[in-house]
LUMDRENZA-202311 format. One record per residue (C-alpha): residue number from 0; residue in three letters; z, y, x. Coordinates in Angstrom, 1 decimal. Layout:
N
<pt NUM,"ala",<Z,Y,X>>
...
end
This chain:
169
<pt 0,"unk",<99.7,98.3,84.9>>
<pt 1,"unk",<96.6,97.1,86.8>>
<pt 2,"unk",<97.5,98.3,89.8>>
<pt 3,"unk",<100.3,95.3,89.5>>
<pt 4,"unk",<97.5,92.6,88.7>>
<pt 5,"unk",<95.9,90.1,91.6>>
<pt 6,"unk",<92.7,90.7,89.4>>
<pt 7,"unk",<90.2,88.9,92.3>>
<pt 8,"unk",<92.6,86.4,92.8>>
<pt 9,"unk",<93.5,85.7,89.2>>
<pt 10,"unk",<89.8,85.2,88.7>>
<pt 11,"unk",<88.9,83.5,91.5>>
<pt 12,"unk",<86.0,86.4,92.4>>
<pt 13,"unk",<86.2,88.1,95.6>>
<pt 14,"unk",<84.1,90.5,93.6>>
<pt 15,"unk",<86.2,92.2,91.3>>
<pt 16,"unk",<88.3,95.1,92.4>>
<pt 17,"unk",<91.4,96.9,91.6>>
<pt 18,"unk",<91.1,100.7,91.7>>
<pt 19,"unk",<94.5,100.9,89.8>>
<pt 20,"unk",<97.0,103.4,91.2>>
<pt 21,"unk",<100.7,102.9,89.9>>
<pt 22,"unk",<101.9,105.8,88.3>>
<pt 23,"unk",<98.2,107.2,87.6>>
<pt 24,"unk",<97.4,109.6,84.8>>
<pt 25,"unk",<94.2,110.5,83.2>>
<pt 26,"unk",<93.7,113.4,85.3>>
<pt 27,"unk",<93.6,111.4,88.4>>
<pt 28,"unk",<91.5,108.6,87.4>>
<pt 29,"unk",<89.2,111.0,86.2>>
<pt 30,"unk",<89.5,113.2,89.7>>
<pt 31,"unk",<88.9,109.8,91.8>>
<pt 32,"unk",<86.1,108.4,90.0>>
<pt 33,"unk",<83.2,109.8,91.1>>
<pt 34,"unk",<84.2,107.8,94.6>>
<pt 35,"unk",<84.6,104.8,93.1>>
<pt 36,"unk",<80.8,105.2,91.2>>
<pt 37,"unk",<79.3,106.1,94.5>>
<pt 38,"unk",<78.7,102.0,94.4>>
<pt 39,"unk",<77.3,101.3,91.1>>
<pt 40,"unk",<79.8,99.3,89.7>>
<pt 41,"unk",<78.7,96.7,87.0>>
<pt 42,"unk",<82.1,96.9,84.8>>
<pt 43,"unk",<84.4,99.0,84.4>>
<pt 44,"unk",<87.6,98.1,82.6>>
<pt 45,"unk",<90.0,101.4,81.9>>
<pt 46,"unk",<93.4,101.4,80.9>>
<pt 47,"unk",<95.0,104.6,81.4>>
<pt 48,"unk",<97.5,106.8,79.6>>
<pt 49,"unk",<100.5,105.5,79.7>>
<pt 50,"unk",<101.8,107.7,82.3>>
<pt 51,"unk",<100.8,110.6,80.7>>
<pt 52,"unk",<103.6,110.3,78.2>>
<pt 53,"unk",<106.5,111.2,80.0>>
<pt 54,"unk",<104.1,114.6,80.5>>
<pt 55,"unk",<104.6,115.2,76.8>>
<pt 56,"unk",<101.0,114.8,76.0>>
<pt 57,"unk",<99.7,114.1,72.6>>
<pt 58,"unk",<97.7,111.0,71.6>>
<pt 59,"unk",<94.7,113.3,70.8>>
<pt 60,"unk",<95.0,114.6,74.4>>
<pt 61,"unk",<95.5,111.6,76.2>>
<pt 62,"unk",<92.4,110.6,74.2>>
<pt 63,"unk",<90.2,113.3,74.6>>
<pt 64,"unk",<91.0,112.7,78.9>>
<pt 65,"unk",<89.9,109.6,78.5>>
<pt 66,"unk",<86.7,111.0,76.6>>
<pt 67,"unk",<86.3,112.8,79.7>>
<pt 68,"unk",<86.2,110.0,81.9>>
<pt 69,"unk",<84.1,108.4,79.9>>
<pt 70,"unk",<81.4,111.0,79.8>>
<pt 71,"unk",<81.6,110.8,83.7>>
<pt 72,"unk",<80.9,107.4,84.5>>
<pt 73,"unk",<78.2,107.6,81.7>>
<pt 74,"unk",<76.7,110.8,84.1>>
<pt 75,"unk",<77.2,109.1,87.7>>
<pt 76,"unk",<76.8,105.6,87.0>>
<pt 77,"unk",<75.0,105.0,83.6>>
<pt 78,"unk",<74.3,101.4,84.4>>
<pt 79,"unk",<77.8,100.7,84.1>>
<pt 80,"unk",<79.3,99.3,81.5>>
<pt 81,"unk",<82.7,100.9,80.3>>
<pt 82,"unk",<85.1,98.9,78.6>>
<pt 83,"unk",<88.6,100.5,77.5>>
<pt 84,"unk",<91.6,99.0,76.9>>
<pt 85,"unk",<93.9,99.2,74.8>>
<pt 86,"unk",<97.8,100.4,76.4>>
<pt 87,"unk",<100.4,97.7,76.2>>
<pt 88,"unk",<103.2,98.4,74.2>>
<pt 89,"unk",<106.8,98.7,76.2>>
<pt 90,"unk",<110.6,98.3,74.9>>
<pt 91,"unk",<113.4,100.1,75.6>>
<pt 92,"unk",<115.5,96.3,75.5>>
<pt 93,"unk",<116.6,97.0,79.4>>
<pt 94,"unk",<117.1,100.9,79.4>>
<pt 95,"unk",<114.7,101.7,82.4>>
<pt 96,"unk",<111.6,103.6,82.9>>
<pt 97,"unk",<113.4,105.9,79.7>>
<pt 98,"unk",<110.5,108.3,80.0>>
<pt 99,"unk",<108.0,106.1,79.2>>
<pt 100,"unk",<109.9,103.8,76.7>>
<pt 101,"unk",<112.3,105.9,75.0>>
<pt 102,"unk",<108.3,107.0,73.4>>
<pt 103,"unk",<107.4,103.7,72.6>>
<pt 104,"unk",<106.2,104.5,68.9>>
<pt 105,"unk",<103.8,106.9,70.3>>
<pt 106,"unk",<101.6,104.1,71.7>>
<pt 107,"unk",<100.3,102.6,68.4>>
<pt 108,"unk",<98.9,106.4,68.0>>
<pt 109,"unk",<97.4,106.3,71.1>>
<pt 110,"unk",<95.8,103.3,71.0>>
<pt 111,"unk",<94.4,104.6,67.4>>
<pt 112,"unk",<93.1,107.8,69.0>>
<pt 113,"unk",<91.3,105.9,72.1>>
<pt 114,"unk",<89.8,103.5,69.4>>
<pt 115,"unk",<88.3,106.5,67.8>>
<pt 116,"unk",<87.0,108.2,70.9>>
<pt 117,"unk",<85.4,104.5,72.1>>
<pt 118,"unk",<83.8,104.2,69.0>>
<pt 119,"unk",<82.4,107.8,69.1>>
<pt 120,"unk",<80.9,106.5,72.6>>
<pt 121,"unk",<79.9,103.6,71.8>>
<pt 122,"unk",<81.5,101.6,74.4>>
<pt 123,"unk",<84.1,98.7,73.8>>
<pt 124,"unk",<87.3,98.8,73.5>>
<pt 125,"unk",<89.6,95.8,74.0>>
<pt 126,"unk",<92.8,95.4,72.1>>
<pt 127,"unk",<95.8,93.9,74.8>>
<pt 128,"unk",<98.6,95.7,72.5>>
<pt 129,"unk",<98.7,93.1,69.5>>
<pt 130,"unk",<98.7,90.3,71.8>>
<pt 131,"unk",<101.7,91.7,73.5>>
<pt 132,"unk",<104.2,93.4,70.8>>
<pt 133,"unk",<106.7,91.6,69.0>>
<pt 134,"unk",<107.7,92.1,65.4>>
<pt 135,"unk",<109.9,95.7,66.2>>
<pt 136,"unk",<106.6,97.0,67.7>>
<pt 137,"unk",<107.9,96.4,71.2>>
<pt 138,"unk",<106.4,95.0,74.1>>
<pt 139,"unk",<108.0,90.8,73.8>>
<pt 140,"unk",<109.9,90.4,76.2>>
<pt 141,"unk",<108.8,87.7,77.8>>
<pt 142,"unk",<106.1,89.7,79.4>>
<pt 143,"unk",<108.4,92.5,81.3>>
<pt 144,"unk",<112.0,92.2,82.7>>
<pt 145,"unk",<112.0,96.6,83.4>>
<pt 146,"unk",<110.4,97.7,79.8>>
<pt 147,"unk",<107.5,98.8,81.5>>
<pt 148,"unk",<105.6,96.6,83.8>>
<pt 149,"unk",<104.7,93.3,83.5>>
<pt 150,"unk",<105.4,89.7,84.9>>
<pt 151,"unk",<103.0,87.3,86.0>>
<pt 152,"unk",<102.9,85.6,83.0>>
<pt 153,"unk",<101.6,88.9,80.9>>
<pt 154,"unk",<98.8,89.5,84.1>>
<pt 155,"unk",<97.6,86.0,83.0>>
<pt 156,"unk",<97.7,86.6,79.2>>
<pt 157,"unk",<95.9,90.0,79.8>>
<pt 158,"unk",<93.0,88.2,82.1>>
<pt 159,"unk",<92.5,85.5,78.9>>
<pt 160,"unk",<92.1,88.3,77.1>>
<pt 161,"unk",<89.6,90.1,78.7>>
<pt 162,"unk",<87.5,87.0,80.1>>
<pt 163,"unk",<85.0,86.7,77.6>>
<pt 164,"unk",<84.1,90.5,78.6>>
<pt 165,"unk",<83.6,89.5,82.4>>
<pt 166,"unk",<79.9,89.5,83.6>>
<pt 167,"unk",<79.0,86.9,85.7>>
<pt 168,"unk",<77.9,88.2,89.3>>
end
């Protein structure tokens, strides 16, 4: 999902950069960090998982990866400040992306499990999911025409969101 997002452009700083990689799981993100700490980053706002379903994974295990990549940037870059974000929920209304959707109750167990692994860091964890599901506990769909990925108008709910955690450069 970030990897879709014009995040310097949608906040207007040259500044901010998007390391997402469509399709990423945990295991890469946590195999490709240690480049991206290399420069010290200020922030660092992680959302990863989602494609780890279709792998079968539990949401302990998806959790416990992202424990790990936690533990890293703490060890490379410990001036950096970690936030982790919640995964966005998706609906099986338009029968795509089946192996990430037909799942779709799995996410609020996920998003439990994460929450329980930031807290046991200490690091923050932001909550995009109730700010994007509907009543059936699918994502509205006024955010995403495939299930899965979102339009432009769920990149600029998701900036509002996570504004008030921006630092100023």
């Amino acid at each position: 999902m970030t990897d879709g997002g014009e995040w310097s452009e949608l906040f207007q700083n040259p500044h901010i950069k998007n390391r997402g990689i469509s399709g990423d799981t945990t295991w890469g993100v946590y195999d490709r960090i240690s480049i991206l700490l290399k420069g010290k980053p200020a922030q660092i706002f992680l959302m990863v998982g989602i494609n780890n379903v279709p792998k079968g994974e539990s949401p302990e295990s998806i959790a416990k990866d992202i424990q790990h990549i936690i533990q890293k940037i703490k060890k490379e870059s410990p001036n950096t400040e970690i936030l982790v974000q919640s995964l966005l929920p998706v609906t099986t209304k338009y029968n795509m992306f089946l192996e990430h959707t037909s799942r779709w109750e799995l996410i609020p167990y996920i998003n439990q499990a994460i929450l329980r692994i930031t807290k046991q860091e200490n690091i923050k964890y932001i909550d995009l999911f109730s700010f994007f599901v509907n009543n059936d506990g699918q994502m509205k769909p006024e955010y995403t025409n495939d299930g899965l990925h979102l339009l432009g108008k769920g990149y600029i709910l998701w900036k509002e969101i996570i504004s008030p955690y921006l630092k100023s450069k």
